[in-house]
Structure formats: C-alpha cells, structure tokens
C-alpha positions as CSV (number, residue, x, y, z in Angstrom):
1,X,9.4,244.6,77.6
2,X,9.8,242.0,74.4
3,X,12.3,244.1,72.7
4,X,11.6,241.9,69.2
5,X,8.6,243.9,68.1
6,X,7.0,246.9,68.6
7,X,9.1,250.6,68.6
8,X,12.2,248.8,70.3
9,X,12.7,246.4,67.8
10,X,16.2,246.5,66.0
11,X,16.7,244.2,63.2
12,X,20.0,243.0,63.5
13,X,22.2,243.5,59.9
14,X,25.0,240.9,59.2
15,X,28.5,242.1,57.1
16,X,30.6,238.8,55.5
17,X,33.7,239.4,55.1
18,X,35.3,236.5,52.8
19,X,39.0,236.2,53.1
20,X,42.3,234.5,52.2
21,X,45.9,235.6,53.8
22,X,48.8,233.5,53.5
23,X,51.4,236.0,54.2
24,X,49.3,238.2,56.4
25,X,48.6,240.9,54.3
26,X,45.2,240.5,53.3
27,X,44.2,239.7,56.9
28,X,45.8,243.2,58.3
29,X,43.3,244.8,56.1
30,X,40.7,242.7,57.2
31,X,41.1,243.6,60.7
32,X,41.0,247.3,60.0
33,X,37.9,246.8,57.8
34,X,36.5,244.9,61.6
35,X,37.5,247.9,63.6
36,X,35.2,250.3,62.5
37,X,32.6,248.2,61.5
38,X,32.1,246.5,64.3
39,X,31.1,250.0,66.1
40,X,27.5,249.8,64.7
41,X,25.6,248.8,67.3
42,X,22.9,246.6,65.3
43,X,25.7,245.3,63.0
44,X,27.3,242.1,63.4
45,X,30.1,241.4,61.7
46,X,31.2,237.7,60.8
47,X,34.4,237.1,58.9
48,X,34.7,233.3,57.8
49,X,38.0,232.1,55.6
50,X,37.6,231.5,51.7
51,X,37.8,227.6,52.4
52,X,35.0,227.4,54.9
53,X,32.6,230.1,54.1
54,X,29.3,228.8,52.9
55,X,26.0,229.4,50.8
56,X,24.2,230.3,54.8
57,X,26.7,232.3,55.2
58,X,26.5,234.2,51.9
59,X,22.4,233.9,51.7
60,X,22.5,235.4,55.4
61,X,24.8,238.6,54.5
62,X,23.0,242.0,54.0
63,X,26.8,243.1,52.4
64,X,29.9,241.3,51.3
65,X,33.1,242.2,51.2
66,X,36.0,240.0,49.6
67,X,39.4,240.4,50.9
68,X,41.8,238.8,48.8
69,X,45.7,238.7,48.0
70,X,47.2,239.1,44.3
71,X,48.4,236.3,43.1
72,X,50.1,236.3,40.0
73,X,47.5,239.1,39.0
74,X,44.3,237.2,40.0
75,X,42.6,236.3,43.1
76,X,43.8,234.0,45.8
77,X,42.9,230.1,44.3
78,X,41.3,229.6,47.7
79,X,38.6,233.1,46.7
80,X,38.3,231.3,43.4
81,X,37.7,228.0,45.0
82,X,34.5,230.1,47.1
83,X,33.0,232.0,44.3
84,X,33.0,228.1,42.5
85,X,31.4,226.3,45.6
86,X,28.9,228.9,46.3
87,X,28.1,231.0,43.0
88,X,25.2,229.0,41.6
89,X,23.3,228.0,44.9
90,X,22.5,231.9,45.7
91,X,20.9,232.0,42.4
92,X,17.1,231.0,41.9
93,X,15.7,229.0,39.1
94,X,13.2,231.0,37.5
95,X,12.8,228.7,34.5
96,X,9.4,227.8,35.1
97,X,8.5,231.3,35.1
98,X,10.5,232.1,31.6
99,X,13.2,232.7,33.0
100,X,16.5,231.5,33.6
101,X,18.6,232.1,37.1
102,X,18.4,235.1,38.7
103,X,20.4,235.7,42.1
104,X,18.8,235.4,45.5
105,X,21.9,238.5,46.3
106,X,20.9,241.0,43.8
107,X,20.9,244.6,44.9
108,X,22.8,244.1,48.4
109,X,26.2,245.9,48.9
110,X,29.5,244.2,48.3
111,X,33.5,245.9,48.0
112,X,36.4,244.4,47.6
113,X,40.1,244.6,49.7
114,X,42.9,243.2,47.9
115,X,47.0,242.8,49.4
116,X,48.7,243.8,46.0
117,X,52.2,243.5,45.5
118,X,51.8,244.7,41.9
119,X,49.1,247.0,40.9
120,X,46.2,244.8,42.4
121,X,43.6,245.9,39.6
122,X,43.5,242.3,38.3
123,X,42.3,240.5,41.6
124,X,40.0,243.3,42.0
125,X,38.5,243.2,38.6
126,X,38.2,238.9,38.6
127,X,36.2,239.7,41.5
128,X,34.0,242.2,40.0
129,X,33.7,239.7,37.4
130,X,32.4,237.2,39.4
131,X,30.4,239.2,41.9
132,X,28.6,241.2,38.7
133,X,26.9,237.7,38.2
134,X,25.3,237.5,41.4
135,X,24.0,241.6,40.4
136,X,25.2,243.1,43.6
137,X,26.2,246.8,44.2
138,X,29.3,247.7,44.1
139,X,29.1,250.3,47.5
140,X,32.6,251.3,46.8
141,X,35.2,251.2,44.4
142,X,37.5,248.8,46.6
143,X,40.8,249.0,48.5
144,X,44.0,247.8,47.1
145,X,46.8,248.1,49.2
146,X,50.0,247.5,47.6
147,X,52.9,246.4,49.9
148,X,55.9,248.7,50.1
149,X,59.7,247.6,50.5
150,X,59.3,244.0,49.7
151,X,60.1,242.7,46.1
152,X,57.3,243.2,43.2
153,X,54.7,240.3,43.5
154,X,56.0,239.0,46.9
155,X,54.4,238.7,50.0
156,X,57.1,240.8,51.4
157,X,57.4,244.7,52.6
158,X,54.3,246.7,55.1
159,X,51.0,247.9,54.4
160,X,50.5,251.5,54.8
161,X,49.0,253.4,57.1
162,X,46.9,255.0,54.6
163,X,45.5,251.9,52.7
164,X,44.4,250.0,56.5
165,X,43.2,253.9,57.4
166,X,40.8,253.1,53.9
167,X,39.7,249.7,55.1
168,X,38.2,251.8,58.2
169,X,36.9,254.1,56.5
170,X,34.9,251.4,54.1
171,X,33.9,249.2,57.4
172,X,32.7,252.3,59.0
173,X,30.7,253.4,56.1
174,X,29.0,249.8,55.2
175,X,28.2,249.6,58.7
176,X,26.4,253.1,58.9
177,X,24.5,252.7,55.8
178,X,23.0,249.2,57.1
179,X,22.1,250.4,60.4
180,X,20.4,253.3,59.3
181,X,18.7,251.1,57.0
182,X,20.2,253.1,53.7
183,X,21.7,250.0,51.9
C-alpha cells in the first residue's frame, strides 16, 4: 500500500538544531536535547553547525532550537555569523502588497540552550533578540546551563545533571507537540 496518502500517511516534521561548541559544553547539551527528541517516530532531527547551516535548512525546519556558548555575555560570533547569513532570506518582500518584510518562519516553535559560565541570560536574550524578528514562538523559556567548578567565564568545570536532564525534557516535548501535530 502507497503509505504517502490516504489514512497511512505521516507527514514527516523536521527539528534544526543550530549549534556552536568550542569547549564542548554547548554540544553536551545538544546531545541530550537529540536523545529524547529523536524518539518521535515522525520526527527527524538534523543538527547542522553555526558555520554551515543554511537558509534550506532554516526554511525546511517546523522548530529551531539554538544552542550556543556565552561568550563574553553574548552569543558565540560563529551564532552571530548564522543569524547575519540567513536572517533576511527567510523573510518575504511584501512591498508590492504595502507591506514591507514579513518572515517566511513566523509562528513556528524555536528555544534556546546556552553553556553559560556566567549567568547565561545575555546569550539567551541576543538570541531572543534576533529570533523575535523572524516572529517565532518562543515554545519554552530556554536552558542555560552554567558550568560548575571551572573559573567564572571559562570553558572550564561539568555540566550538571540537572541542566542536560532539561535539554531532554525540552527535545522530548518539541518532538511530541510536532508529531501530534500541536505546534
């Protein structure tokens, strides 16, 4: 039986997951956000580095989800680098129509993870900057796991068990809420 119409049919939802991770931080959290998310059966999850990730890849996405480091307060100049190469090509000119741009991304999910090694909010909220642009939903508030036992602001010390437990929990709930067609 064709299995791509008719009562069968699944339509296939896509999660991005943008990241950076120089010290390995930000890609532990990534791979705990994969590990639940990746159980949704209709759900495919890509994951694509900040310096290669492109408009398809953004344009194809039913959710985003930046993971990022903190650096010096901000996001990782490679996130930047993303949000500066793709912003304006998922936005529509609606000029002709007496408008201006409005985003092809509007209304689909996004969250943020950020590897903090101070208090993290200032990555998160230059991303929410950004991403508030492209008039997404913010699904959840975001995970920022501070490192403990390294120096403030270095790359240094472990991620606990509690923050990567919260990147599960966020992969599992995006994941969910697509396949059941709720997002």
């Amino acid at each position: 039986m064709d299995r791509s119409s008719g009562p069968f049919f699944c339509l296939m939802r896509h999660i991005l997951v943008v990241h950076h991770s120089a010290s390995g931080g930000t890609r532990q959290l990534v791979t705990a956000f994969c590990e639940r998310a990746s159980n949704a059966g209709s759900v495919d999850v890509v994951t694509r580095s900040a310096s290669v990730a492109s408009v398809a890849d953004v344009r194809n996405a039913d959710a985003l989800i930046i993971a990022t480091p903190e650096n010096f307060g901000y996001m990782a100049g490679s996130t930047k680098a993303f949000f500066d190469r793709v912003f304006y090509a998922c936005m529509a000119d609606t000029t002709a129509l007496g408008g201006g741009t409005q985003s092809v991304l509007a209304g689909r999910p996004y969250s943020v993870l950020v590897c903090a090694g101070n208090d993290g909010t200032g990555a998160m909220q230059s991303v929410d900057r950004i991403v508030t642009g492209w008039r997404m939903r913010k699904l959840h508030p975001g995970v920022i796991a501070r490192r403990v036992g390294g120096e403030a602001g270095s790359g240094r010390g472990v991620l606990r068990e509690e923050d990567l437990n919260a990147c599960r929990e966020l992969g599992q709930l995006l994941a969910e809420g697509l396949a059941m067609g709720a997002l």
